[in-house]
N, C-alpha and C positions, 0 to 999 in steps of 0.2 A: 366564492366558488373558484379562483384562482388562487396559485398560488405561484409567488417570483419567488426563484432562487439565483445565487451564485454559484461559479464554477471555477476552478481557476484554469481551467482547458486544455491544457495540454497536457494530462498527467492520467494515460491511457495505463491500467486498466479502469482506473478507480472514476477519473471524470473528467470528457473530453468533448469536442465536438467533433463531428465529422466533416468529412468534403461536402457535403449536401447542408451541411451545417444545422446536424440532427444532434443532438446529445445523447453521449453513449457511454457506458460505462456502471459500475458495479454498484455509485450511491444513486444513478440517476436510474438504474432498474429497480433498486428498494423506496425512491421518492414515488416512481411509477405505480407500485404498488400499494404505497400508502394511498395513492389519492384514488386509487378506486376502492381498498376498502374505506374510505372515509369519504366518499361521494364529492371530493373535490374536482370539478369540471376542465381543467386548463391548471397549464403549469408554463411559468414564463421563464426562459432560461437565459440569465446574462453572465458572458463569460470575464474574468478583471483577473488580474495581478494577484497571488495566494495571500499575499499580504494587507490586499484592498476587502477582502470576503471582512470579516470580523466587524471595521470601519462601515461596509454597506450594511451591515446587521442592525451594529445601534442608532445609524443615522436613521433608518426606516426605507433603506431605498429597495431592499432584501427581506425575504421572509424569514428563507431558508438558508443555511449555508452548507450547500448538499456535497460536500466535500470534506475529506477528513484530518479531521485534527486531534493530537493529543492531547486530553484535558486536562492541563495545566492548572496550576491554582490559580497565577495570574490572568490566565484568557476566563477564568469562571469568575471573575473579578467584575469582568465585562458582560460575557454573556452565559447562556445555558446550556448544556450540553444532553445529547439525549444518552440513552445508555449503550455501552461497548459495541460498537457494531462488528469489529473484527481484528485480530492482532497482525502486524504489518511488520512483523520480525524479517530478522535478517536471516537469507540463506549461504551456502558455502557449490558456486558451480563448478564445475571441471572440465575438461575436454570429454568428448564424448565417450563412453566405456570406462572413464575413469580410471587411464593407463597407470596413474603414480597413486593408487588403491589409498584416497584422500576421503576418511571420513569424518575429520573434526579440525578444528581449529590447530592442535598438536601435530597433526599428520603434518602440517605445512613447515614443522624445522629441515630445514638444510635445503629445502625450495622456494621458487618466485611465488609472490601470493600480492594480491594487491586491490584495491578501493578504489572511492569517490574522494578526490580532495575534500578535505575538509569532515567529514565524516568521522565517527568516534570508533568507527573500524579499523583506521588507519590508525588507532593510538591504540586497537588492541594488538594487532601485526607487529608494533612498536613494543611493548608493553612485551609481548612471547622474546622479543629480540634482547631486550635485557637481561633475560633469565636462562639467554644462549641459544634459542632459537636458530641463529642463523639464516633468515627468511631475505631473501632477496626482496624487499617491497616495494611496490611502486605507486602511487598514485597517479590516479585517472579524471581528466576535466569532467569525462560523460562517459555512462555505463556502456554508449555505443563501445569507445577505445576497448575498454576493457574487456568487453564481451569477445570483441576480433581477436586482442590477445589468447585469451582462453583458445576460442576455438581454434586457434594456428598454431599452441605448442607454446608460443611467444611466453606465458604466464602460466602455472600450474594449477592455481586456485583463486580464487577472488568470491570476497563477501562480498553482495549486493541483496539489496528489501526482495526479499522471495515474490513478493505480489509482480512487479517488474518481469523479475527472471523467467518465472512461471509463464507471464503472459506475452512474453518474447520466443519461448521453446513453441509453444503454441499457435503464434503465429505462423511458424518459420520453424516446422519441423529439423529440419538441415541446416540450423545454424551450426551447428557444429556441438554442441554445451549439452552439458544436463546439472541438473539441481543436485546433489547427493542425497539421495532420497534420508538416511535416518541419521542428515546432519541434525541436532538439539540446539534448538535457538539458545543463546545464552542468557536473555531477559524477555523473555515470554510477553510477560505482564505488563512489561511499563513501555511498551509497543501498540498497546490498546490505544485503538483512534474510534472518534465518534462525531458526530454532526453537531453542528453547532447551529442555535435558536437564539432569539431575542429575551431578555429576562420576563419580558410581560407576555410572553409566547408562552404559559404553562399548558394550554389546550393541543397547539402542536407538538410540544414534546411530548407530551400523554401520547397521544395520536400516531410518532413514531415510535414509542418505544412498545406498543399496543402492536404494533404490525410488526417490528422487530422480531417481539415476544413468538409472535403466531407461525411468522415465517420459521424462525426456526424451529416451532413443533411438528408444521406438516410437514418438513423439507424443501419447501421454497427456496428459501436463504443457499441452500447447498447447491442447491441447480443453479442460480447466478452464477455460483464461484467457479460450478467447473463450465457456462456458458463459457468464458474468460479463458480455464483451463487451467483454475487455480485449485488444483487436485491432489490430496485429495482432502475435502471443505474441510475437514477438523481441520487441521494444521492452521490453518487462518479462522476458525470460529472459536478453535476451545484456549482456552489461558494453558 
């Protein structure tokens, strides 16, 4: 009648703790759900390192690994995955009004545009710039720099994970930013993340992918996302 999971905690909107130190967030409203349609009484929530989740999985010290992951061929090597919970694609923000009328990745020749180091974003920015682009680009340690830029003029455009961006405008109506509403993700598909299960866990997986299923017939699943303000839900549920 319990059920433990992991969290790797500070990765708001998706799975976090709070100051009261309550877990909040987009997979731990879909575990919520699950355990009362599936009569699970208690749910124990331990927060570790993104890299530590998988290791608590197989050793037994975790049920669930209520946070999302790409499913890899090698992490399915290890453990199970339940089905697509939601795509966690990249978006393209701008200053607010969208002064330099930026609505694709192209729009950004002959201006600043820039990322997360280390990110495969910054080898797309790279990638328009061999072909003459011209993009001034920069990389950013943390999406906070980046986001100031944007909003101060500093930077014209910048790719960051829509789920983020989304639930940053949301917090903080007047940060300054807006999403470009009909940027087109570039890879949709292979941005699907899903929770990850023990291999002998085939009862649980059933069990989430059952509630999955349901939620998103009656609308459930949609109401989390725009809870969050990640609006509007297609764009993060459909491929």
């Amino acid at each position: 009648k319990t059920l433990v999971v992991g969290i790797s905690g500070g990765n708001a909107p998706i799975a976090w703790m709070s100051a009261k130190d309550e877990p909040l967030g987009i997979t731990l409203d879909f575990c919520q759900a699950m355990l009362k349609r599936e009569g699970i009484e208690k749910i124990e929530v331990y927060t570790m390192p993104f890299g530590s989740l998988i290791p608590a999985l197989t050793s037994g010290r975790i049920d669930l690994a209520c946070d999302t992951f790409f499913p890899t061929e090698k992490r399915k090597q290890l453990v199970d995955f339940s089905d697509i919970l939601f795509y966690n694609s990249e978006t393209l923000i701008v200053r607010k009004g969208n002064p330099k009328g930026i609505h694709k990745l192209a729009d950004l020749g002959g201006k600043s545009a820039g990322s997360y180091e280390g990110t495969v974003w910054i080898d797309w920015l790279n990638d328009l710039n061999k072909q003459g682009a011209k993009i001034a680009t920069k990389a950013y340690p943390t999406p906070t720099e980046l986001i100031a830029d944007v909003a101060a003029g500093r930077l014209d455009g910048g790719i960051v994970d829509a789920v983020l961006a989304a639930y940053a405008v949301k917090q903080n109506p007047n940060l300054g930013i807006e999403l470009v509403a009909d940027y087109q993700p570039r890879e949709k598909v292979s941005n699907a993340v899903a929770l990850a299960v023990r291999k002998d866990s085939a009862d649980l997986r059933e069990a989430l992918n059952r509630t999955l299923a349901a939620m998103k017939a009656d609308g459930s699943l949609d109401r989390v996302f725009e809870k969050y303000g990640l609006v509007p839900p297609s764009f993060y549920l459909k491929p």
